[in-house]
Residue frames as qw, qx, qy, qz and C-alpha x, y, z in Angstrom:
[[0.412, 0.665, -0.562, -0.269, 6.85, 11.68, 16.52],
 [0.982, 0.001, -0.175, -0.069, 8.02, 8.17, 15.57],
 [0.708, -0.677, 0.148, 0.138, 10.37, 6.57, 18.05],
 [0.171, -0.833, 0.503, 0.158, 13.79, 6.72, 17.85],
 [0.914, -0.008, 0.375, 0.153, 15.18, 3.47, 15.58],
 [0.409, -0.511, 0.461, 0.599, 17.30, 2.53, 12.94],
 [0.197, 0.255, 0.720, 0.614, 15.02, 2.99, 10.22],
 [0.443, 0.144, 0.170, -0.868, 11.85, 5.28, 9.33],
 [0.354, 0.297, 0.886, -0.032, 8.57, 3.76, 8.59],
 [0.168, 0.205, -0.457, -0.849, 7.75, 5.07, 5.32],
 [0.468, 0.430, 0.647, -0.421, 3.63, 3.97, 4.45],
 [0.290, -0.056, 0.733, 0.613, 3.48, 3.28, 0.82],
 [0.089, -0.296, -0.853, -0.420, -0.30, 3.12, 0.22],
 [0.100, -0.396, -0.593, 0.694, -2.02, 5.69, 2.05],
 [0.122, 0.545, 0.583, 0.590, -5.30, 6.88, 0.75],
 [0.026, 0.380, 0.196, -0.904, -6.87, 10.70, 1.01],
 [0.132, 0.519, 0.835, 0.122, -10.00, 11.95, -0.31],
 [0.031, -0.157, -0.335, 0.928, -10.66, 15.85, -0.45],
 [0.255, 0.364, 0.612, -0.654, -14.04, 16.83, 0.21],
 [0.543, 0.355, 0.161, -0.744, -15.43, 17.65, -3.02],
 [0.164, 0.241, -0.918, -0.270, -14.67, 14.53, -4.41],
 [0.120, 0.374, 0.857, -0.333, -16.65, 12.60, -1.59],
 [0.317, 0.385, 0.247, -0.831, -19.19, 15.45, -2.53],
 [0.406, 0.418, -0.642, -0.498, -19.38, 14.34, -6.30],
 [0.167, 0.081, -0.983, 0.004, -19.69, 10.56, -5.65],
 [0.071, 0.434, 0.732, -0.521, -22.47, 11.29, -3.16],
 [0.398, 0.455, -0.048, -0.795, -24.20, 13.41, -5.57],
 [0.356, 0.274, -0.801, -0.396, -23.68, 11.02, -8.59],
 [0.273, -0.280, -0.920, -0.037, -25.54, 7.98, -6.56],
 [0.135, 0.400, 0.502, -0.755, -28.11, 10.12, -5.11],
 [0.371, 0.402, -0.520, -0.656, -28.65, 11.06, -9.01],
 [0.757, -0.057, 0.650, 0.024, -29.32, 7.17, -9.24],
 [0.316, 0.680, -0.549, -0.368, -26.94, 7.67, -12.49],
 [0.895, 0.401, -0.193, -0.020, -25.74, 4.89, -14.76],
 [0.129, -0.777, 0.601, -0.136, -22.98, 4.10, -12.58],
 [0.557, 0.344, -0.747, 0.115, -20.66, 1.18, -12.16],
 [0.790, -0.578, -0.200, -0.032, -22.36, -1.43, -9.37],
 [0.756, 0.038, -0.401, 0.516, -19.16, -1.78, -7.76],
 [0.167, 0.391, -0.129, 0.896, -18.67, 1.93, -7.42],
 [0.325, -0.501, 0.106, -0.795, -21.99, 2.31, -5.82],
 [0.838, -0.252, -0.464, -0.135, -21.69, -0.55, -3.92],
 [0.615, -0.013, -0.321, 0.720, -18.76, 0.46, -1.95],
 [0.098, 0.285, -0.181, 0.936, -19.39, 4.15, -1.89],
 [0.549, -0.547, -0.490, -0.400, -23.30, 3.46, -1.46],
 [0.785, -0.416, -0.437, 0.141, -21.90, 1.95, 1.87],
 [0.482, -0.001, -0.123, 0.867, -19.08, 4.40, 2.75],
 [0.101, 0.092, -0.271, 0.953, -20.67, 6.86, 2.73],
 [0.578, -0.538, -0.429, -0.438, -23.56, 5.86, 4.87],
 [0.493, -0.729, 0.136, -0.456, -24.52, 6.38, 8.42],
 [0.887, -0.098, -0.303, 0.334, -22.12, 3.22, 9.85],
 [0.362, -0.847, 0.335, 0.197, -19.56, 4.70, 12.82],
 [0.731, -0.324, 0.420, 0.430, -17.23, 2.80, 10.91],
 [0.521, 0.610, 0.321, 0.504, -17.86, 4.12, 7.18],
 [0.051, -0.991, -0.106, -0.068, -17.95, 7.68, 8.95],
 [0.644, -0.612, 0.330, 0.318, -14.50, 7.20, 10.67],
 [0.596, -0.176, 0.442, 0.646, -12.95, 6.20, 7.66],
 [0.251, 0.731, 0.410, 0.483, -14.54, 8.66, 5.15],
 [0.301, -0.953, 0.012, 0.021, -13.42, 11.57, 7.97],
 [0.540, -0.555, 0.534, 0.338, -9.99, 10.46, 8.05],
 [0.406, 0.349, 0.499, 0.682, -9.61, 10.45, 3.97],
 [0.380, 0.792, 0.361, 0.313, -10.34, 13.97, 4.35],
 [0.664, -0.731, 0.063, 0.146, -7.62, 14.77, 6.59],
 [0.835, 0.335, -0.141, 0.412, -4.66, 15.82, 5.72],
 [0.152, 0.647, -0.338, 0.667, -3.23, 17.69, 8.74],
 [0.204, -0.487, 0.664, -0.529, -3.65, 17.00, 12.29],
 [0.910, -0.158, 0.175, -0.341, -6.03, 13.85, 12.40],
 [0.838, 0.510, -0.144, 0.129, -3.61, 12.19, 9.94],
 [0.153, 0.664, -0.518, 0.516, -0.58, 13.28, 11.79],
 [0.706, -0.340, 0.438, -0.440, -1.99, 11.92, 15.50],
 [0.908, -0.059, 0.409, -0.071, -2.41, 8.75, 14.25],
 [0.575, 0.639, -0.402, 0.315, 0.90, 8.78, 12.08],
 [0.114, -0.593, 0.596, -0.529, 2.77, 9.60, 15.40],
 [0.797, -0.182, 0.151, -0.556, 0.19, 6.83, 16.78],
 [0.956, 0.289, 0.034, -0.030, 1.58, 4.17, 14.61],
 [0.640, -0.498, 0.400, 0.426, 5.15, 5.06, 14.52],
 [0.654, 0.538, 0.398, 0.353, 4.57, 6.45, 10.86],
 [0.509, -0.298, 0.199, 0.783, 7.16, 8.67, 9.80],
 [0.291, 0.331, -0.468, -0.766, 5.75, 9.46, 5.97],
 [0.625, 0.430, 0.590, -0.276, 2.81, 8.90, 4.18],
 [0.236, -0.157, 0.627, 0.726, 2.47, 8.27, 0.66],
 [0.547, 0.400, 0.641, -0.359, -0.61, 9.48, -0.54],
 [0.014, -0.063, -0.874, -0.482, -2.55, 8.62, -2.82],
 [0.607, -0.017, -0.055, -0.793, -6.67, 9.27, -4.15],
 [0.580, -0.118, 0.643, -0.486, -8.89, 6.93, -3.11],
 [0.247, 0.239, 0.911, 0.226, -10.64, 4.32, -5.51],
 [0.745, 0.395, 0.465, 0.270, -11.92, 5.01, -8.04],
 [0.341, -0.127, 0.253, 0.897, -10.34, 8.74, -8.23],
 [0.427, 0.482, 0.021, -0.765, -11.68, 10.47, -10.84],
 [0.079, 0.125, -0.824, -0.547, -12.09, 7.26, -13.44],
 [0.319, 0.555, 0.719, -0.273, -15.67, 7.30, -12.66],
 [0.214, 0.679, -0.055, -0.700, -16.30, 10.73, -14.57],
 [0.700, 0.684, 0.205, 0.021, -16.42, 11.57, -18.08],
 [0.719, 0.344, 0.008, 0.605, -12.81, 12.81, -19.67],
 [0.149, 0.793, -0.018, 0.591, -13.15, 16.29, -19.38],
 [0.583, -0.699, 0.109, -0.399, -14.26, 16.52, -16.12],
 [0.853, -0.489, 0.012, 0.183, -11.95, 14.14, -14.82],
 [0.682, 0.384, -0.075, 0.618, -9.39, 15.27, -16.20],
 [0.047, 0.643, -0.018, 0.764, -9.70, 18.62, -14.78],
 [0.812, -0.548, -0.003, -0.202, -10.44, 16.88, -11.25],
 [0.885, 0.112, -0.008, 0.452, -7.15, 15.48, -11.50],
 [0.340, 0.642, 0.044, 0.686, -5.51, 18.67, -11.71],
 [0.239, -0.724, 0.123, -0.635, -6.89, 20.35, -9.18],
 [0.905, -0.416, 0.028, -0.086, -6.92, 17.32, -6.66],
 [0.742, 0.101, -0.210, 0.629, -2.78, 17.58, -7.19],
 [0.007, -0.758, -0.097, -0.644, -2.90, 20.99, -6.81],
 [0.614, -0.622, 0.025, -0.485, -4.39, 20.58, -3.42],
 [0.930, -0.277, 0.055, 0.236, -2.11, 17.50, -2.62],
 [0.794, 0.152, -0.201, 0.553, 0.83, 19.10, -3.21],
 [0.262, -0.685, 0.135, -0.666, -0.38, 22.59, -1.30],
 [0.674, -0.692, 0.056, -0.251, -0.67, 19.84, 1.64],
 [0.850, -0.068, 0.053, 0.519, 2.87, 18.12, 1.53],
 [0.300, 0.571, -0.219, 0.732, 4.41, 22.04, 0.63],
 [0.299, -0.741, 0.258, -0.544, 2.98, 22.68, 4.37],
 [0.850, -0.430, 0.287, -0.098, 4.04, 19.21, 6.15],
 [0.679, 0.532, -0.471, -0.182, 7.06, 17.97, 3.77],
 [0.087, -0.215, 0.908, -0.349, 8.62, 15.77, 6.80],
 [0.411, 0.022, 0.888, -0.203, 5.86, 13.65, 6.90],
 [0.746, 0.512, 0.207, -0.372, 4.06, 13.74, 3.45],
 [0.151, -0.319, 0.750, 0.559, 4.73, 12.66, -0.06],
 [0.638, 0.335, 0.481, -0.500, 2.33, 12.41, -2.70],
 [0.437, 0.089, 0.785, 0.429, 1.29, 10.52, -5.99],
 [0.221, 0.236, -0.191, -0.927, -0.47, 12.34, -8.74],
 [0.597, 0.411, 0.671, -0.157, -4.25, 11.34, -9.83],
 [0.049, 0.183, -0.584, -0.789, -4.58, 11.15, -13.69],
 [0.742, 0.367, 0.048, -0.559, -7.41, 10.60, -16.04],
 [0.383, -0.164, 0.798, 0.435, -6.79, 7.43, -17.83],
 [0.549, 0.675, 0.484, -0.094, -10.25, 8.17, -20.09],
 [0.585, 0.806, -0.004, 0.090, -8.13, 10.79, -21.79],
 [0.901, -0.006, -0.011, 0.434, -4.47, 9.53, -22.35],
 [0.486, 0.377, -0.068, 0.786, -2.45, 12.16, -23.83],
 [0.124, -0.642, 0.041, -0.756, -3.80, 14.18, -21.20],
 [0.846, -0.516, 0.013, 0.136, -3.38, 12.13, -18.14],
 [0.662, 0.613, 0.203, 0.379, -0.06, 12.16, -19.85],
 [0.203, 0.502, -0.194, 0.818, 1.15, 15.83, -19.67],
 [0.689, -0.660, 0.078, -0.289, -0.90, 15.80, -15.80],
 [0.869, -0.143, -0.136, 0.454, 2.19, 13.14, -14.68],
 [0.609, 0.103, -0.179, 0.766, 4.89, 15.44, -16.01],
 [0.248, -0.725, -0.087, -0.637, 2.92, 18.78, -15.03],
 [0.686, -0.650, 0.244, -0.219, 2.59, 17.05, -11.17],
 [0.812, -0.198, -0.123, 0.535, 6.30, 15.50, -11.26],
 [0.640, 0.219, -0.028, 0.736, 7.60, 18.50, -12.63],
 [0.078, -0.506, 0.058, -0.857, 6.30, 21.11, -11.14],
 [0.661, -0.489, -0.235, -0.518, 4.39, 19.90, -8.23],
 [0.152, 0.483, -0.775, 0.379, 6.96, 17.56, -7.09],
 [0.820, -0.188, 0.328, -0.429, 5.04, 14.85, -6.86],
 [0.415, -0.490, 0.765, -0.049, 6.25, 11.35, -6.88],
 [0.104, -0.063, -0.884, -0.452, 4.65, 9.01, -9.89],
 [0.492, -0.026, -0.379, -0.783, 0.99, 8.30, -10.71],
 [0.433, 0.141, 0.788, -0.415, -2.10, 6.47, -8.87],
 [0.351, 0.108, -0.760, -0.536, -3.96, 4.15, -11.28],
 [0.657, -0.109, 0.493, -0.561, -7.35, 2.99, -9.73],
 [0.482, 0.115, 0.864, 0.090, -7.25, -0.18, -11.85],
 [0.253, 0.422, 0.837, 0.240, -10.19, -0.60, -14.49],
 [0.135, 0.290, -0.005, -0.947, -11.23, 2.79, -15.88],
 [0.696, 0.227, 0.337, -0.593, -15.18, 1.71, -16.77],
 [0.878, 0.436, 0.059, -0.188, -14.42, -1.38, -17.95],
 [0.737, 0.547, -0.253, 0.306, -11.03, -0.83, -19.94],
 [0.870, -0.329, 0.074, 0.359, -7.45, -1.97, -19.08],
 [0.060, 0.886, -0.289, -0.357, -4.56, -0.38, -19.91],
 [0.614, 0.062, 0.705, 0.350, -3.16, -3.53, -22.12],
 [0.543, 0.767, 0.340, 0.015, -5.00, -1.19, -24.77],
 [0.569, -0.224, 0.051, 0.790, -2.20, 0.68, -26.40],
 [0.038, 0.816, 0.260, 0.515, -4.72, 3.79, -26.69],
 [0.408, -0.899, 0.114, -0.114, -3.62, 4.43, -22.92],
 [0.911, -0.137, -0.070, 0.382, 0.43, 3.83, -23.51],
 [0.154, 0.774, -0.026, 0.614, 1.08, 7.37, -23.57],
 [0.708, -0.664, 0.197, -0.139, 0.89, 6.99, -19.67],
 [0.860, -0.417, 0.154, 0.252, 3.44, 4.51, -19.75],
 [0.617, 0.437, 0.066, 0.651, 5.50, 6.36, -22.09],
 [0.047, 0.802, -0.244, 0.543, 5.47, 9.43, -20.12],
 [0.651, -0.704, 0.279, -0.059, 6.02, 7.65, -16.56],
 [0.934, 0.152, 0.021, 0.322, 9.33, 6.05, -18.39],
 [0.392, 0.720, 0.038, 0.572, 10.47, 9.33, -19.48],
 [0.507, -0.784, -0.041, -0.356, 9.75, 10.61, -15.83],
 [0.227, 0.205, -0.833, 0.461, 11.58, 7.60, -14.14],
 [0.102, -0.190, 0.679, -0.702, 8.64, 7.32, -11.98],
 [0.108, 0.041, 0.979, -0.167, 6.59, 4.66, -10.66],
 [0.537, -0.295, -0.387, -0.689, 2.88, 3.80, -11.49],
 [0.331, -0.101, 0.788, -0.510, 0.80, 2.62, -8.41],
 [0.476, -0.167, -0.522, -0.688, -1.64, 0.48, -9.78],
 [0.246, -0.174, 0.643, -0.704, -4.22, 0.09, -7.35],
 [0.063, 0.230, 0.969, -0.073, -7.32, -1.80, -6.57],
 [0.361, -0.193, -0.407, -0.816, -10.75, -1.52, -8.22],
 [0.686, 0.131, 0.522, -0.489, -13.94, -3.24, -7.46],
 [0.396, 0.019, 0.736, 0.548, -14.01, -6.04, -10.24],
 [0.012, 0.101, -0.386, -0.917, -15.36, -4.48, -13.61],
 [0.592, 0.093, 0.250, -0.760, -18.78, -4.56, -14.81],
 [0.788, 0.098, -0.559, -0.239, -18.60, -8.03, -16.63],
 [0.401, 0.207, -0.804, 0.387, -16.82, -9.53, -14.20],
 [0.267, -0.437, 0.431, -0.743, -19.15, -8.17, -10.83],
 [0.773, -0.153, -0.397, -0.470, -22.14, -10.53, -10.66],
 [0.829, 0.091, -0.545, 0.082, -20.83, -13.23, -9.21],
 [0.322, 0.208, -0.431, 0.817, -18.44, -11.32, -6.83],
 [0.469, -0.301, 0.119, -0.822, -21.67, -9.64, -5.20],
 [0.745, -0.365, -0.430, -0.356, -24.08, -12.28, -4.92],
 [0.758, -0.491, -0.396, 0.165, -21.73, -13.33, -1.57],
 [0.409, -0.908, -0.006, 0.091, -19.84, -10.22, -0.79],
 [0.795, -0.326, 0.230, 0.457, -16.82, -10.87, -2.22],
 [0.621, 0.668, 0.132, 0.388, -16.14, -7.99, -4.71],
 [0.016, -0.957, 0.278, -0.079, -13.89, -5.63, -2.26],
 [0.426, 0.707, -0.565, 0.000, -11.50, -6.26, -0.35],
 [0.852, -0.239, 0.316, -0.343, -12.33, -9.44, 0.44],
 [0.844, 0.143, 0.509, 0.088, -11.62, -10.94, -2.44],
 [0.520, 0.829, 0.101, 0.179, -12.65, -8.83, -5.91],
 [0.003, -0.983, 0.113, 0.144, -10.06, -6.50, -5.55],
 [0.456, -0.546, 0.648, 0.273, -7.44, -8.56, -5.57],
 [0.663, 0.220, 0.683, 0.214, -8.59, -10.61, -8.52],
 [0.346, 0.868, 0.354, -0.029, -9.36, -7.65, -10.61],
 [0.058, -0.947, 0.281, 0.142, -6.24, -6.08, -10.08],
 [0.688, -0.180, 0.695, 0.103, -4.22, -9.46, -10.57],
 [0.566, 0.432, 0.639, 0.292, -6.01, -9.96, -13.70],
 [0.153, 0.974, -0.099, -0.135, -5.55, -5.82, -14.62],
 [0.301, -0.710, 0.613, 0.172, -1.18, -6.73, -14.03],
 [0.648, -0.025, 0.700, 0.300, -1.11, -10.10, -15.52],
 [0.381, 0.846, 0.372, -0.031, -3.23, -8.24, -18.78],
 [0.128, 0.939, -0.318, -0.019, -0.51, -5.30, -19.13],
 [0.632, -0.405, 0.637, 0.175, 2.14, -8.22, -19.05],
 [0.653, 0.114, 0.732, 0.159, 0.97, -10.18, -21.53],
 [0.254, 0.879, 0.302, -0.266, 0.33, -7.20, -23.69],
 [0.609, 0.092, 0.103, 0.781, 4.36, -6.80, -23.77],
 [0.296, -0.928, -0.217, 0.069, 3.81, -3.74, -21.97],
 [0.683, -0.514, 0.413, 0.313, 7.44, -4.36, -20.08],
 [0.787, 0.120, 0.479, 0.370, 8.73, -4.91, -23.53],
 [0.214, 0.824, 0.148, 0.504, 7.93, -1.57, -25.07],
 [0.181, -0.827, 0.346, -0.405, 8.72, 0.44, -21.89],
 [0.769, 0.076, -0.529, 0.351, 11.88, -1.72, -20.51],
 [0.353, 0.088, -0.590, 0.720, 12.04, 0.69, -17.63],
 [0.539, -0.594, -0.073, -0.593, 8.76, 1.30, -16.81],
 [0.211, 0.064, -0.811, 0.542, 8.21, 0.74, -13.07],
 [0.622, -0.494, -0.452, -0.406, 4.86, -0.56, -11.57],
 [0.024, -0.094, 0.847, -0.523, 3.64, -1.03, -8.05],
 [0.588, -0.314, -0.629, -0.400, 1.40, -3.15, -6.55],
 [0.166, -0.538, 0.599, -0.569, 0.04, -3.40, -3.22],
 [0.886, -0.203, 0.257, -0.328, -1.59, -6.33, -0.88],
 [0.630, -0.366, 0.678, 0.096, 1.77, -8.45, -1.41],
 [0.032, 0.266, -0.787, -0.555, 1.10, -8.50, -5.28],
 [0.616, 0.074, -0.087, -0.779, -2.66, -9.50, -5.31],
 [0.865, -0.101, 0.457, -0.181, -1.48, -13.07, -5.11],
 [0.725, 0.626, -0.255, -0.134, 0.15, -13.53, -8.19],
 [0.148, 0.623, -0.767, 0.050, 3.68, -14.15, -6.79],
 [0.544, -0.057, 0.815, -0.194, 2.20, -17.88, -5.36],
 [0.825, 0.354, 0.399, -0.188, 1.18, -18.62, -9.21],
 [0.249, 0.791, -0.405, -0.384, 4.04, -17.76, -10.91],
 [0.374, -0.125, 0.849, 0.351, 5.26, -21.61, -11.58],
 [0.415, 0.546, 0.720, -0.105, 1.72, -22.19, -13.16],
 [0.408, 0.832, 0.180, -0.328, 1.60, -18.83, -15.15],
 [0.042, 0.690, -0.593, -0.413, 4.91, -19.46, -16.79],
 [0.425, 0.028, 0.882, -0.203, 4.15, -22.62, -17.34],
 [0.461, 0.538, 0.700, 0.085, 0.90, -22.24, -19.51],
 [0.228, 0.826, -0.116, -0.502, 1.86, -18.72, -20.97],
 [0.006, 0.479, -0.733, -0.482, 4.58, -20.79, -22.93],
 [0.374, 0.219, 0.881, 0.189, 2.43, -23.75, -23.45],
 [0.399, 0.610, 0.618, -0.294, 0.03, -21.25, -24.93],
 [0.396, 0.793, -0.367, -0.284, 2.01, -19.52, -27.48],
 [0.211, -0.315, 0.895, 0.235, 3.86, -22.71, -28.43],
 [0.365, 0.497, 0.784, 0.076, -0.18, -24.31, -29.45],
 [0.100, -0.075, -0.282, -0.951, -0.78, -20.78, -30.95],
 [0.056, -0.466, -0.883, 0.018, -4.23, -21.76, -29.15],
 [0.056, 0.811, 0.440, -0.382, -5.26, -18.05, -28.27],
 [0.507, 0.689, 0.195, 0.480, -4.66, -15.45, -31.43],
 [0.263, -0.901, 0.238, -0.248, -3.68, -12.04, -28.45],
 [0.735, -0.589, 0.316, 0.110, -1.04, -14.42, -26.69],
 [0.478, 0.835, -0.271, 0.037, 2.31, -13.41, -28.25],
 [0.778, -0.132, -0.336, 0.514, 5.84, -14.44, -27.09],
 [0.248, -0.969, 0.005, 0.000, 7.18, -12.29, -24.71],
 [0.454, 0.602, -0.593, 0.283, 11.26, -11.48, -24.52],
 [0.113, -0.345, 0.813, -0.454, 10.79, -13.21, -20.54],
 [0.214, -0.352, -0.898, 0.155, 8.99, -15.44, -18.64],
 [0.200, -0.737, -0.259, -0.591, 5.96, -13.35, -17.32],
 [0.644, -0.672, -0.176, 0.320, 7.46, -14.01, -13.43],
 [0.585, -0.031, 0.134, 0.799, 10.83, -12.25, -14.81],
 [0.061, 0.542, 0.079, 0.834, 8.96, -8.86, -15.08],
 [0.645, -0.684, -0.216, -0.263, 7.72, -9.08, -11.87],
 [0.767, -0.451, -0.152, 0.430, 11.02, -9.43, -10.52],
 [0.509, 0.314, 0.231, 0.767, 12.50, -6.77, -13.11],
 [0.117, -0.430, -0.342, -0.828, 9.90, -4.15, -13.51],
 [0.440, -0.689, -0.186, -0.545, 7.24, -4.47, -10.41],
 [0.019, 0.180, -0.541, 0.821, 7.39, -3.57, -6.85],
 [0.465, -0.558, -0.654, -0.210, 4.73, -5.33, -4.28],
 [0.304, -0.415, 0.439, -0.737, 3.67, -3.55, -0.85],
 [0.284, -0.073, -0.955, 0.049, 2.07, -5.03, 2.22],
 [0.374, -0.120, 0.177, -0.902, -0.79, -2.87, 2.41],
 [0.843, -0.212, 0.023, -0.494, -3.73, -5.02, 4.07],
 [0.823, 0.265, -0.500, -0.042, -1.20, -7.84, 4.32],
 [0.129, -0.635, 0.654, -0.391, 0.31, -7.28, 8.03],
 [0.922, -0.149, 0.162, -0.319, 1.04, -11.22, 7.85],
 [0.166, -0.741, 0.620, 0.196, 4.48, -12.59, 8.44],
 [0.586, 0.008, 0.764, 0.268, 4.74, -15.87, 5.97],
 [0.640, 0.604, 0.359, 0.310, 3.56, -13.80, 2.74],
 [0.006, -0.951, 0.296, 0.092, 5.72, -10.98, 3.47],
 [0.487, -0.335, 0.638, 0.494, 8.80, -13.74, 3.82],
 [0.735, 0.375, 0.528, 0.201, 7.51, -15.52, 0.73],
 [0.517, 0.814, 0.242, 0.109, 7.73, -12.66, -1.30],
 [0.242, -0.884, 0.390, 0.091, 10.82, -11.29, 0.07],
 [0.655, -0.167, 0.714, 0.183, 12.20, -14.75, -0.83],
 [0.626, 0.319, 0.638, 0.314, 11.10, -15.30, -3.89],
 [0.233, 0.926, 0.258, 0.144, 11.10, -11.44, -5.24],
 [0.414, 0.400, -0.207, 0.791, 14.38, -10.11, -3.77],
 [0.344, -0.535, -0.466, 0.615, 14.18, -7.90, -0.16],
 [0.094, -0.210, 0.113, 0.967, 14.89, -5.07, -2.40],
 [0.114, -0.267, -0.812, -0.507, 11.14, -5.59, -3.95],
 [0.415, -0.687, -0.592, 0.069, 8.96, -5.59, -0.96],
 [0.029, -0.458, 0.261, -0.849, 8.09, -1.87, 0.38],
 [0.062, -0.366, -0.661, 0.652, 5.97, -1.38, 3.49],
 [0.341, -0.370, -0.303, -0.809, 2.33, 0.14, 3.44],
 [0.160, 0.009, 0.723, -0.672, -0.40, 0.30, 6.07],
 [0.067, -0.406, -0.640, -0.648, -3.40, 1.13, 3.68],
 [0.023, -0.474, -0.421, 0.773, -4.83, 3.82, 5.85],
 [0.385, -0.294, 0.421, -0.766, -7.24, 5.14, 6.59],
 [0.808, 0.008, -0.437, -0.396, -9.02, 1.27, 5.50],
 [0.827, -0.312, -0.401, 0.238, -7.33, -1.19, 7.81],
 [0.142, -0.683, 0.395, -0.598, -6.05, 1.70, 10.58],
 [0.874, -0.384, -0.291, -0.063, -4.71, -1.28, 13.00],
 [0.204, -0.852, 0.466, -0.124, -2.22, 0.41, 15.16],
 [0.733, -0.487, 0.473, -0.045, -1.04, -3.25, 16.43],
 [0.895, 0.377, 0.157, 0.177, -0.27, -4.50, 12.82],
 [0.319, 0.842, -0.354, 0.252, 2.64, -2.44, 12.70],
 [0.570, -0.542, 0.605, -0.126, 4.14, -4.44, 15.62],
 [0.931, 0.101, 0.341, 0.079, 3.89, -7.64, 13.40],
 [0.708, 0.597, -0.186, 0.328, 6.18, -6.35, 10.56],
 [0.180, -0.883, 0.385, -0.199, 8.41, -5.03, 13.42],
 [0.777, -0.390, 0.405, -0.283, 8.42, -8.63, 14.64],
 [0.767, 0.558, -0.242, -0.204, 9.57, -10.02, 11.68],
 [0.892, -0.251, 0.253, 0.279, 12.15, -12.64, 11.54],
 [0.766, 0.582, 0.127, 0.242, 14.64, -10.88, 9.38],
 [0.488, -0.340, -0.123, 0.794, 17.85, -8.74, 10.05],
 [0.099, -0.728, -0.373, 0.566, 18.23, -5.11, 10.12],
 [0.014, 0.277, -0.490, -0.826, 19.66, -4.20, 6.89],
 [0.026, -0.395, -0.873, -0.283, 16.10, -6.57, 5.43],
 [0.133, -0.617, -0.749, 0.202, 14.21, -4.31, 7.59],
 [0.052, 0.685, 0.084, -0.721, 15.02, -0.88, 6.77],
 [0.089, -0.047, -0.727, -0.679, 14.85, -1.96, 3.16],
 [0.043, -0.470, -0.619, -0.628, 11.18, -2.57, 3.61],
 [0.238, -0.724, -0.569, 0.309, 10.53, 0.18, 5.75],
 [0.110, -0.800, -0.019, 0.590, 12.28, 2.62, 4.45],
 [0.209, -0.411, 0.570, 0.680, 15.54, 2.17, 1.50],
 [0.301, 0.289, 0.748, 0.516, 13.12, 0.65, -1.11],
 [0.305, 0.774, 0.517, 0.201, 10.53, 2.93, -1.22],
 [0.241, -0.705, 0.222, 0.628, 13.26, 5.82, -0.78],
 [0.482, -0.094, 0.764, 0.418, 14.29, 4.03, -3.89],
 [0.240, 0.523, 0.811, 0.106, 11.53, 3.42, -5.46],
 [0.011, 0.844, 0.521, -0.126, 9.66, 6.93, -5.13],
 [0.542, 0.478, 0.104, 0.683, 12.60, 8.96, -4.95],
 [0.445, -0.833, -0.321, -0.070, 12.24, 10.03, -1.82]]
């Protein structure tokens, strides 16, 4: 068990995988289907013969004693999990939809047998809204699960469309949080990102998701659903270091009326980011953007995350320990916010 302190370490961003998912994916690029490069660039690679793709593709299907060990390993208390990329937004509607379902099902059968050290988000379909939708309140209310994983880009489309605001209208109603996670970047966007390796999470991911958040902003998203609540993980994706620059030309661009989609908004577009979203520091165990964002976001903003089973670096958990900050700063983001936050 995790030692004895004055806070728990609560793991925001923890990803699981159950077997016939992987099975599906691997079946789908074996198929050499019409599939999103990205997708089968990543999985292509995951789930090949590497010791390292194997490790982490064994450990996303774990959700009981490997997962536990190396919880206890790390000094993790609670995991939040959460389906892997891309989920089920690869599929077709139906079928994902019904994947969705059953993949809560199964995630909340493993948190009913470990509830001291789980906690889980619900996977939705975003291909068919009003039925991603009534999946949320189906796995808050009855499943007792904890708000909704959003792989990013669902082939292609954003949620800025307001064919998929039924989601955010039912996670309002809920109270509870959307995770919007990282994609590979979409299929216009990949090209470029490949040609040197940069479409995971090197780079792409972060830009894709950035430019997914900044999209559902400008959209007046935040404006229709004043209490929706978003997370993000990797410290925000970078965004909080452009916020002078995006407020900046968001107004200069509805003042020239230069782009015909760019509307006024009732804030600045940094002012919903301090209002409305929540950043983690999954992949981010690096102590000057964790201040920054603590600084410039509020303490009460920044959760903890490890992003297991993907960067499993026992020692990074020493760096946030190390932090320069006091103790009431530190069980906020190890524990009180995403108590907060999740309703834990």
């Amino acid at each position: 068990m995790p030692d004895a302190l004055p806070y728990r370490r609560i793991a925001t961003e923890e990803a699981y995988a159950p077997p016939e998912l992987i099975g599906r994916w691997k079946a789908l690029i074996e198929k050499g289907a019409n599939l999103d490069a990205g997708f089968v660039g990543q999985w292509g690679y995951f789930l090949g013969e590497s010791p390292r793709a194997k490790g982490i593709v064994s450990r996303l299907q774990d959700l009981g004693e490997q997962r536990i060990r190396d919880m206890d390993a790390t000094g993790i208390a609670r995991q939040i999990l959460s389906l892997t990329n891309p989920g089920v937004q690869i599929f077709d509607g139906d079928t994902a939809t019904g994947l969705a379902a059953s993949f809560n099902d199964q995630l909340a059968e493993a948190i009913r047998k470990r509830p001291d050290r789980f906690s889980g988000l619900a996977a939705i379909a975003p291909q068919n809204p009003a039925a991603a939708a009534k999946e949320l309140e189906r796995s808050v209310r009855k499943l007792g699960l904890k708000g909704a994983i959003i792989n990013s880009h669902t082939q292609g489309q954003y949620l800025d469309d307001p064919k998929f605001w039924d989601i955010f209208a039912a996670a309002e109603s809920l109270d509870v949080p959307i995770y919007l996670h990282p994609n590979t970047p979409s299929p216009r966007m990949y090209a470029p990102f490949a040609e040197w390796g940069l479409e995971g999470a090197i780079y792409g991911f972060a830009i894709e998701t950035s430019l997914h958040l900044l999209r559902i902003i400008f959209a007046g998203v935040f404006d229709r659903f004043p209490k929706l609540r978003l997370v993000v993980g990797h410290l925000g994706e970078g965004l909080p270091y452009w916020f002078f620059r995006i407020d900046f030309f968001h107004a200069a661009n509805v003042a020239t009326g230069r782009y015909p989609n760019v509307k006024k908004l009732q804030k600045k577009p940094s002012e919903y980011f301090k209002d409305s979203i929540w950043v983690t520091t999954s992949g981010m165990a690096w102590e000057s953007p964790i201040l920054y964002c603590q600084k410039e976001l509020g303490a009460n903003r920044v959760l903890y995350a490890m992003d297991y089973p993907y960067q499993f670096v026992p020692a990074e958990v020493r760096v946030t320990d190390e932090l320069p900050i006091n103790d009431a700063d530190k069980k906020k983001l190890y524990q009180s916010n995403a108590e907060a936050v999740f309703k834990l």
